[in-house]
C-alpha atoms as one frame of an Amber mdcrd trajectory, in Angstrom:
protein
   4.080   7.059 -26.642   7.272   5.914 -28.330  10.151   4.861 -26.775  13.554
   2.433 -27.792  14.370  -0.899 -27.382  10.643  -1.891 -28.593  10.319  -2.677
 -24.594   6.198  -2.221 -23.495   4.973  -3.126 -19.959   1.880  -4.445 -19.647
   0.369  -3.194 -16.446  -2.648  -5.191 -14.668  -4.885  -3.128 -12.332  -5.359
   0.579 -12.371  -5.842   1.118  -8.433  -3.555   3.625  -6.876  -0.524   1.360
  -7.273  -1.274   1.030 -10.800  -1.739   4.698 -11.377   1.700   5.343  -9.443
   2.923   3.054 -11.659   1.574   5.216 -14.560   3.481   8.224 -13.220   6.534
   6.966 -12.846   6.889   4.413 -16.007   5.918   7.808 -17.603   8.475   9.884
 -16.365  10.971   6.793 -17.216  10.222   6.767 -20.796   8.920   3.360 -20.257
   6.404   2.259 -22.839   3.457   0.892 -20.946  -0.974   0.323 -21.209  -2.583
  -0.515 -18.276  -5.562  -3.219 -17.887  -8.164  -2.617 -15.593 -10.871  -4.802
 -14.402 -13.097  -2.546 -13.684 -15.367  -0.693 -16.407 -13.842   2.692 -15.083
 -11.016   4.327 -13.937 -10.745   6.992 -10.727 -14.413   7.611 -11.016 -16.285
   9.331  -8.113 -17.831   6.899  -5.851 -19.411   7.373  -2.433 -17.559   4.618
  -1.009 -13.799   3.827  -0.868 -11.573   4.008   2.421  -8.779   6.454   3.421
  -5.196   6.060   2.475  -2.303   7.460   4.879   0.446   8.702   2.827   4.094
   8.742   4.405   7.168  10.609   4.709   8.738   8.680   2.202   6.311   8.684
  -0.565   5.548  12.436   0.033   8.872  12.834  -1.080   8.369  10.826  -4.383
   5.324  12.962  -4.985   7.534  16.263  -4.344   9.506  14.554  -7.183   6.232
  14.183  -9.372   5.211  17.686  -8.885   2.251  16.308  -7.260   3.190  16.921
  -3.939   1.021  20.345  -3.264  -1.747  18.983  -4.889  -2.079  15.675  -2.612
  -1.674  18.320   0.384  -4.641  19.927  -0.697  -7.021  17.240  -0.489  -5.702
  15.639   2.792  -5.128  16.350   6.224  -2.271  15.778   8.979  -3.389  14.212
  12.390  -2.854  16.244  15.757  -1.719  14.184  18.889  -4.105  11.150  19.378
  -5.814   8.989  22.167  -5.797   5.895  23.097  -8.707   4.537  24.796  -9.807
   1.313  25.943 -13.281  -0.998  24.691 -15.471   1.487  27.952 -13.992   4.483
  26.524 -10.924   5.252  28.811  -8.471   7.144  27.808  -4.842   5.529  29.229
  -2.171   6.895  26.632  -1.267   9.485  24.001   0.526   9.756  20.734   1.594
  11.480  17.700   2.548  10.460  15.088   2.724  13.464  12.572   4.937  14.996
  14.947   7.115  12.107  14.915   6.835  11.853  11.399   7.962  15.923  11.197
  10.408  15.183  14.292  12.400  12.030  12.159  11.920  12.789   8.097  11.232
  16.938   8.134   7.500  15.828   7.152   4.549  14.827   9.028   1.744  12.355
   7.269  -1.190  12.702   5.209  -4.555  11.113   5.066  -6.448  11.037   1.744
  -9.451   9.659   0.580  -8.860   6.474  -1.586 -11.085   7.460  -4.787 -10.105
  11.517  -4.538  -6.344  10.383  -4.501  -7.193   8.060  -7.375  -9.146  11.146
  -9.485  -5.913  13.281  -8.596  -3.305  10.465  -9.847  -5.757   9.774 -12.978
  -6.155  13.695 -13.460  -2.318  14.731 -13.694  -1.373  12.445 -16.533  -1.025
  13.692 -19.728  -3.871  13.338 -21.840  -1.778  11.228 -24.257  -0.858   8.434
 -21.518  -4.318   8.413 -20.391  -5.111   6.789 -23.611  -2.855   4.123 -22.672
  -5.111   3.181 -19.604  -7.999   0.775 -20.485 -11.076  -0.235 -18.653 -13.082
  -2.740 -18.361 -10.136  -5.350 -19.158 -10.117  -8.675 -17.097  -7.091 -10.813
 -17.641  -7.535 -14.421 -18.697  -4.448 -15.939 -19.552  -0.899 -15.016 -19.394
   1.333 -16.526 -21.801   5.698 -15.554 -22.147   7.847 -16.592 -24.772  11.262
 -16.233 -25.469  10.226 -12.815 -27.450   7.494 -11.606 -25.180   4.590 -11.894
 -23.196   0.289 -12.372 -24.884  -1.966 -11.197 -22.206  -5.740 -12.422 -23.224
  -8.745 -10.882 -21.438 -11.789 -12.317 -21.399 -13.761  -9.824 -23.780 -11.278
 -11.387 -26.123  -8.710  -8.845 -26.281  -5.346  -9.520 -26.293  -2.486  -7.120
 -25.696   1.156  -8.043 -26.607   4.218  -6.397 -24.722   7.868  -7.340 -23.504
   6.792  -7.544 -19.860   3.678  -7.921 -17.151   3.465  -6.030 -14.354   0.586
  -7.251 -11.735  -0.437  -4.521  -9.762  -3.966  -6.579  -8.998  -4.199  -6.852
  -5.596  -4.194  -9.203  -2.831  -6.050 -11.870  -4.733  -3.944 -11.633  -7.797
  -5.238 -13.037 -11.202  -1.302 -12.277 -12.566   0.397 -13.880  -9.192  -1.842
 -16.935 -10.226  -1.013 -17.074 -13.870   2.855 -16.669 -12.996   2.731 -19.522
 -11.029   0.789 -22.017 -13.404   3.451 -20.832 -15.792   6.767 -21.851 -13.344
   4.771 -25.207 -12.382   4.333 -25.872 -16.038   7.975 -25.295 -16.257   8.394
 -28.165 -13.928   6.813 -29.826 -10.901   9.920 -28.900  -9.034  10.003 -25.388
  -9.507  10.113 -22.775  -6.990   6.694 -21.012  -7.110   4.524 -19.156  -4.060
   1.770 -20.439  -2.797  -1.381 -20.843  -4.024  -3.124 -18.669  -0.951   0.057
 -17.165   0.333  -1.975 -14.467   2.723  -3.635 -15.526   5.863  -6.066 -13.513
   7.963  -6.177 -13.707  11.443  -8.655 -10.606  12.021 -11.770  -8.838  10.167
 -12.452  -5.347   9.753 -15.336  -2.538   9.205 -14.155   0.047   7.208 -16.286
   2.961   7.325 -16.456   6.581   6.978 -18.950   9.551   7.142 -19.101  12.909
   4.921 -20.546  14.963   8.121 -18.431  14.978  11.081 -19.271  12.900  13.669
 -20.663  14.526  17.242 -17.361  16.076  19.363 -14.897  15.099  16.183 -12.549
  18.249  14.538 -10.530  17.727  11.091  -6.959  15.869  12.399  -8.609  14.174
  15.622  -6.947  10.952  15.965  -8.408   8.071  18.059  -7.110   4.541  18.956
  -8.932   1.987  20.866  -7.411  -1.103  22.224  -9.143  -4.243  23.932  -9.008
  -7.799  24.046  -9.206  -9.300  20.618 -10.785  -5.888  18.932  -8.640  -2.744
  17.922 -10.049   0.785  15.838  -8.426   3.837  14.464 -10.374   6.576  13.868
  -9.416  10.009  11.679 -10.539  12.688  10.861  -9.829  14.847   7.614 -11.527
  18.234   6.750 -14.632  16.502   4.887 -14.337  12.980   5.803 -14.454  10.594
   9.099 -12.447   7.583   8.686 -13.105   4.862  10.905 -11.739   1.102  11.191
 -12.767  -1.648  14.155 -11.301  -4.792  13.449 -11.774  -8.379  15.516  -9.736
 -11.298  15.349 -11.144 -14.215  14.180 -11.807 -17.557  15.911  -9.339 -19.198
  13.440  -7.115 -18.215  10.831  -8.362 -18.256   7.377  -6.869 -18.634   3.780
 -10.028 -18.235   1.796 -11.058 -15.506   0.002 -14.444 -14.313   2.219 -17.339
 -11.799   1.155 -19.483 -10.613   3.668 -23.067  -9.793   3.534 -25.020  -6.960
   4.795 -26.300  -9.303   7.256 -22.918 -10.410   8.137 -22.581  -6.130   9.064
 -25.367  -6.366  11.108 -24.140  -9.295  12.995 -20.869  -7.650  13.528 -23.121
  -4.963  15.064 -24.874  -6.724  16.988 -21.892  -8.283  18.661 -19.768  -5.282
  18.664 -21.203  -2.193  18.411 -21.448  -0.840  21.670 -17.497  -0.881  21.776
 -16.061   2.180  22.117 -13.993   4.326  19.143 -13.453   7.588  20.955 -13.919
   8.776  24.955 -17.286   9.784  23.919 -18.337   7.291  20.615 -19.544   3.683
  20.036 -18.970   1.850  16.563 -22.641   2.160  16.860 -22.675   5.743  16.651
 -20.449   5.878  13.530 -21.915   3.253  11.827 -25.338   5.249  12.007 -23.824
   7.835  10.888 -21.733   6.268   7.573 -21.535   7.296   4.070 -20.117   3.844
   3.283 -19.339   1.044   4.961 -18.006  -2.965   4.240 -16.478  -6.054   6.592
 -13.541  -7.679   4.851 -10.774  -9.970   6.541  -7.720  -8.520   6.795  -5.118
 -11.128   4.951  -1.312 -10.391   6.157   2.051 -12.257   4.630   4.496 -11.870
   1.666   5.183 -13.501  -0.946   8.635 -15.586  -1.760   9.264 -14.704  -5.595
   8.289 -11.326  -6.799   8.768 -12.701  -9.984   9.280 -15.536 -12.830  10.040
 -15.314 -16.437   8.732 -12.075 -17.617   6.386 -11.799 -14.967   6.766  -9.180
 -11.671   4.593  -8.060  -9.228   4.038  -5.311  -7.021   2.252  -3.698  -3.687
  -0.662  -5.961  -2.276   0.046  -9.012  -5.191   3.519  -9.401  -3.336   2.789
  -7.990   0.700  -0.443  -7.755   2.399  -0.422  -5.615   5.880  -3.061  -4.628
   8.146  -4.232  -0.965   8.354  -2.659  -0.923  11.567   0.827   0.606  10.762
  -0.161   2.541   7.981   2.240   1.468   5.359   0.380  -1.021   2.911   0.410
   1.853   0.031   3.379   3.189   0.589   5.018  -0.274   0.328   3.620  -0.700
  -2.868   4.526   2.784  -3.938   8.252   1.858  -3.144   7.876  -1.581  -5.104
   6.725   0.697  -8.083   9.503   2.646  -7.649  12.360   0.387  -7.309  11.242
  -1.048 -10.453  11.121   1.920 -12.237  14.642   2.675 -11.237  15.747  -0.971
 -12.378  13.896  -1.095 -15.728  15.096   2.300 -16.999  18.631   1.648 -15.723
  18.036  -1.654 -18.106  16.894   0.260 -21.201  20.407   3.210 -20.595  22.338
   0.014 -20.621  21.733  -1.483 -24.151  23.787  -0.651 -26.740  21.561  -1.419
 -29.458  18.195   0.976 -29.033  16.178  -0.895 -31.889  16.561  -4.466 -30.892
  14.449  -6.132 -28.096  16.036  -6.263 -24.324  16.174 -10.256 -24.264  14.481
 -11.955 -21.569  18.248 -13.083 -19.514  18.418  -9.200 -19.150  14.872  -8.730
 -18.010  14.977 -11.615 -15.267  18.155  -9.753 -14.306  16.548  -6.846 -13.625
  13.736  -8.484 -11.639  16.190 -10.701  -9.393  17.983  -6.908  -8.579  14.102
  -5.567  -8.008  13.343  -8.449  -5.532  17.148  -7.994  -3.690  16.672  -4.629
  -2.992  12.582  -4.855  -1.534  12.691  -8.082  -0.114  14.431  -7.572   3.407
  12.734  -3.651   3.592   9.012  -5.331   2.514   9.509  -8.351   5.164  10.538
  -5.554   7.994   7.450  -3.322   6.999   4.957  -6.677   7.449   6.581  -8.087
  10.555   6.133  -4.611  12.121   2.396  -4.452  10.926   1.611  -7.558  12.215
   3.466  -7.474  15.478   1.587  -3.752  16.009  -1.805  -5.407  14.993  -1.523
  -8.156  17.547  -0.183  -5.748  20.225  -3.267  -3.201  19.911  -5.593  -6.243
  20.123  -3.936  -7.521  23.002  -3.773 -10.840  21.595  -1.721 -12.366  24.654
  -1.823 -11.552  28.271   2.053  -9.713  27.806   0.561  -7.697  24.679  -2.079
  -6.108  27.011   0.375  -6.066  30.103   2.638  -3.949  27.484   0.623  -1.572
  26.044  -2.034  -0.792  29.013   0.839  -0.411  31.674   4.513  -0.811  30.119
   4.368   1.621  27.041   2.032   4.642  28.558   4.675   5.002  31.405   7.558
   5.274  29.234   7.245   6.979  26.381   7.721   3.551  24.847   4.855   4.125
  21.743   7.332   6.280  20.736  10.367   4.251  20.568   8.503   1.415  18.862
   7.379   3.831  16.110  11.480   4.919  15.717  12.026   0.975  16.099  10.074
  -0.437  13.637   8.172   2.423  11.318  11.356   4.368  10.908  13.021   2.168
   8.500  10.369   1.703   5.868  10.835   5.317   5.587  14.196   5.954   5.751
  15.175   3.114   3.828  13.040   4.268   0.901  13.909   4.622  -2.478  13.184
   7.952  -4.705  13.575   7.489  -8.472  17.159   8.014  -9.619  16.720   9.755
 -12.789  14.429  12.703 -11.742  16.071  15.966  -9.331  14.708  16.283  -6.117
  14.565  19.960  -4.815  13.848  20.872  -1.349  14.173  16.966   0.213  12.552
  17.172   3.611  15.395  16.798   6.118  14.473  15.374   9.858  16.979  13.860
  12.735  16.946  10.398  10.980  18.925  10.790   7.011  17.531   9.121   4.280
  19.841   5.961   3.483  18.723   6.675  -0.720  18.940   9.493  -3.169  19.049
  10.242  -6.304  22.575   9.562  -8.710  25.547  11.729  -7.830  23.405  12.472
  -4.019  25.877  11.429  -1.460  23.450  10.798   1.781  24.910   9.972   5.342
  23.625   6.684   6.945  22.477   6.549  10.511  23.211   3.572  12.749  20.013
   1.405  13.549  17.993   2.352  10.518  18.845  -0.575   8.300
């Protein structure tokens, strides 16, 4: 792919934020290769967890032209239940509807490596041959020309920017900040382990539908220090039990299949549904792993030529549902900002300098910063609520909420905004934008959107 300005991105991790990425940096006419760690890309794999896709990046994907496609493999949830640890049912919700009720589009649930095969699928066969494998990043290095990103099968890839799209445990969110402390001792940099974890989780899910469970059942349990979600697609079970830990952690922790076992042991006879243990859906898995569940955000989304996005910059529980589509929005955002940087130069065959770049970062991080630090607060304030983890958490949500309607308003409270306030990319039509009782605050140019008081 050619493009002006001799401006490449060099894009590290080819997950679903770095596919997204592949989509829209596409549709920008943004030069790009991405570096993946792994020795393949969206291949089929029994394992892999669910992703819920929202209102907001449904409507990016109606942009994409991938929007009927991602319907197809995914499911929208009917009213749920939540239940406590015994199995008693003491409150309802629904979220789809209130989803459909706010944005004019309920919520889907996908499975993590079939929306990866979909994302890798729908690019032209000439980008695809921009996406590498098997590529570990080494070392970073910027100049006042460009960036030299070194992998350790001794290939090295040369480009105007890097875009980490790694993860939680970021090899690029590392290298940017040996490169600001080399700067100088003084410099403002993140931290080393900026995520902490406070709770673990089993992800699971099973191919067969578990006894009593229909495609869109959705099931909450909440107890004192445990939570779950459990949903169910047309094909798949998805189910998630998570306990909070006896302190908070830092560290980077892998569990064993003995570790599983123990988690079992101690936990198993909790209930997920009315009717079903974690027991019963862990005998009846496909896949399943324990992983802590790290929560925070970052304080610079970027330095020099360096910018990150999704989990490198936010981690969030599964709790809210959002973790993707925060990332998704990141992606987008900088789309909007690096192709508005490439209209503005006058001169199409000399390099965008690296003032201009930065620039364009600082306007990235302006925009996401106060809508990403909304999005976590309200994931961890709905984690620690579900998991009662004081006595006026439990007091709230076993007796306060179920009386009044009040799941509700804390959805329009604190979920509405990440949708609402999301971006859609600026440069591509939109036709048929779902319309709900809450306006989107963002369009594309020329759009002229109303604002709604409380959504910002």
């Amino acid at each position: 792919m050619t493009t002006s300005h001799r401006f490449r991105a060099i894009i590290v991790g080819g997950g679903p934020i770095g596919l997204m990425a592949a989509h829209t940096f596409y549709r920008a006419g943004i030069d790009f290769v991405i570096l993946e760690r792994r020795n393949a890309l969206a291949v089929p794999e029994a394992g892999g967890a669910g992703i819920a896709i929202m209102p907001n990046t449904l409507r990016l994907l109606a942009q994409l032209g991938l929007l009927e496609a991602v319907e197809a493999i995914g499911t929208h949830m009917r009213p749920g239940t939540v239940v406590t640890s015994d199995g008693r049912p003491f409150s309802t919700l629904d979220t789809d509807g209130w989803c459909s009720e706010f944005h004019g589009t309920g919520w889907v649930m996908v499975h993590r490596p079939e929306l990866m095969q979909l994302l890798y699928g729908a690019l032209p066969d000439e980008i695809r041959q921009h996406l590498f494998p098997g590529k570990e990043v080494e070392t970073i290095e910027t100049t006042e020309e460009g960036v030299v990103v070194r992998c350790t099968d001794g290939c090295v890839e040369r480009g105007s920017i890097v875009v980490g799209a790694d993860g939680a445990h970021s090899k690029v969110r590392d290298c940017m900040r040996r490169i600001a402390l080399q700067e100088s001792s003084n410099a403002a940099v993140n931290e080393e382990k900026p995520f902490v974890a406070t709770y673990r989780c089993v992800f699971g899910h099973t191919v067969s539908p578990p006894p009593g469970i229909n495609p869109g059942d959705e099931w909450h349990m909440h107890g004192s220090g445990i939570s779950s979600l459990l949903l169910a697609g047309s094909e798949k079970t998805w189910f998630m039990f998570s306990q909070r830990l006896p302190k908070p952690t830092r560290e980077r922790r892998r569990y064993t299949k003995q570790d599983i076992n123990s988690f079992m042991g101690e936990l198993g006879h909790a209930h997920c549904t009315s009717t079903l243990t974690l027991n019963d859906l862990y005998q009846a898995r496909t896949s399943c792993y324990l992983t802590d569940l790290h929560e925070g955000l970052i304080q610079h989304f970027h330095h020099d030529r360096i910018v990150l996005v999704g989990d490198a910059v936010n981690k969030q529980t599964y709790n809210t549902g959002q973790g993707w589509n925060t990332g998704v929005q990141d992606v987008v955002v900088l789309t909007n900002k690096l192709r508005a940087l490439m209209e503005n130069e006058t001169n199409h065959d000399a390099p965008i300098s690296k003032s201009k770049i930065q620039a364009a970062f600082g306007l990235y991080q302006r925009d996401r910063y106060p809508v990403v630090q909304q999005a976590v607060k309200a994931s961890m304030m709905l984690t620690r609520t579900e998991a009662w983890n004081h006595w006026y958490d439990w007091f709230t949500d076993r007796h306060v909420l179920p009386r009044t309607g009040g799941l509700k308003r804390i959805y329009r409270a604190f979920l509405v905004p990440a949708n609402v306030n999301a971006q859609v990319l600026e440069f591509l039509e939109e036709n048929n934008r779902p319309s709900g009782t809450i306006p989107w605050l963002h369009g594309t140019k020329g759009d002229q959107l109303k604002t709604s008081p409380g959504t910002d």
